[in-house]
C-alpha positions in Angstrom: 122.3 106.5 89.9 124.2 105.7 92.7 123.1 106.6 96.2 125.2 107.5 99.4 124.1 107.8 103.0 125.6 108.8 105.6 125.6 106.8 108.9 125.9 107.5 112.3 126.4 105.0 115.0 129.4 103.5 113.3 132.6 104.0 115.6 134.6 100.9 114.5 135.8 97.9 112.4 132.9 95.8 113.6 130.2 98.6 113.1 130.9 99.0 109.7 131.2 94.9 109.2 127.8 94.7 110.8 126.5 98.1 108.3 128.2 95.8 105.4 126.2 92.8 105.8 122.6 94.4 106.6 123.7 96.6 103.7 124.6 94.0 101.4 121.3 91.6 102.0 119.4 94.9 101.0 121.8 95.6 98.0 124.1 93.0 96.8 127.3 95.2 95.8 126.4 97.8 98.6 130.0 99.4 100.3 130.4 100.6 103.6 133.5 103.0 104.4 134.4 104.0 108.4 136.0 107.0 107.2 133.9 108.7 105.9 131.3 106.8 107.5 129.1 106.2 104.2 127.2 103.2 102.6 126.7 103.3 99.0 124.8 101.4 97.0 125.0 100.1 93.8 123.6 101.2 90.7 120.1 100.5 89.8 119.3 99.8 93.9 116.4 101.4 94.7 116.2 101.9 98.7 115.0 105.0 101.3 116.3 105.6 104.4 113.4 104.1 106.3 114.3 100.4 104.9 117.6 100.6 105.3 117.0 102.3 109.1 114.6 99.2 109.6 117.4 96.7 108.0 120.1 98.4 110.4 117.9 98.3 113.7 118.8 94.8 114.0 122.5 95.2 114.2 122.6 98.1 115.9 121.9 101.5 116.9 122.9 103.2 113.2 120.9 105.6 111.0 121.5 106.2 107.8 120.2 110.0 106.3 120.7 110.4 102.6 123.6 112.8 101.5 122.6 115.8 99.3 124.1 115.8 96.1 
């Protein structure tokens, strides 16, 4: 099942190249969109928002919150 968060912080072309590559050392295959601002991960990627929060700190001031679906 895939999951999508949505994440805040993310204003630009470098935020969401920063988002990509803490997202993609969590997730290999994770995507990151500005607009929406969204990461998704990859099937089969099991992650909370607390360790992908804790992965994000280091790049930046971005949360991710999980989307209802």
């Amino acid at each position: 099942m895939t999951q999508v968060f949505e994440v805040s912080g993310m204003h630009c072309g470098g935020c969401a190249s920063r988002v990509q590559r803490a997202a993609t050392v969590l997730a290999p295959g994770a995507t990151v969109t500005l607009d929406p601002p969204r990461l998704t991960l990859p099937d089969g990627a099991k992650l909370d928002a607390e360790a992908i929060n804790k992965a994000l700190a280091e790049f930046g001031d971005y949360r991710a919150k999980p989307l209802a679906g």
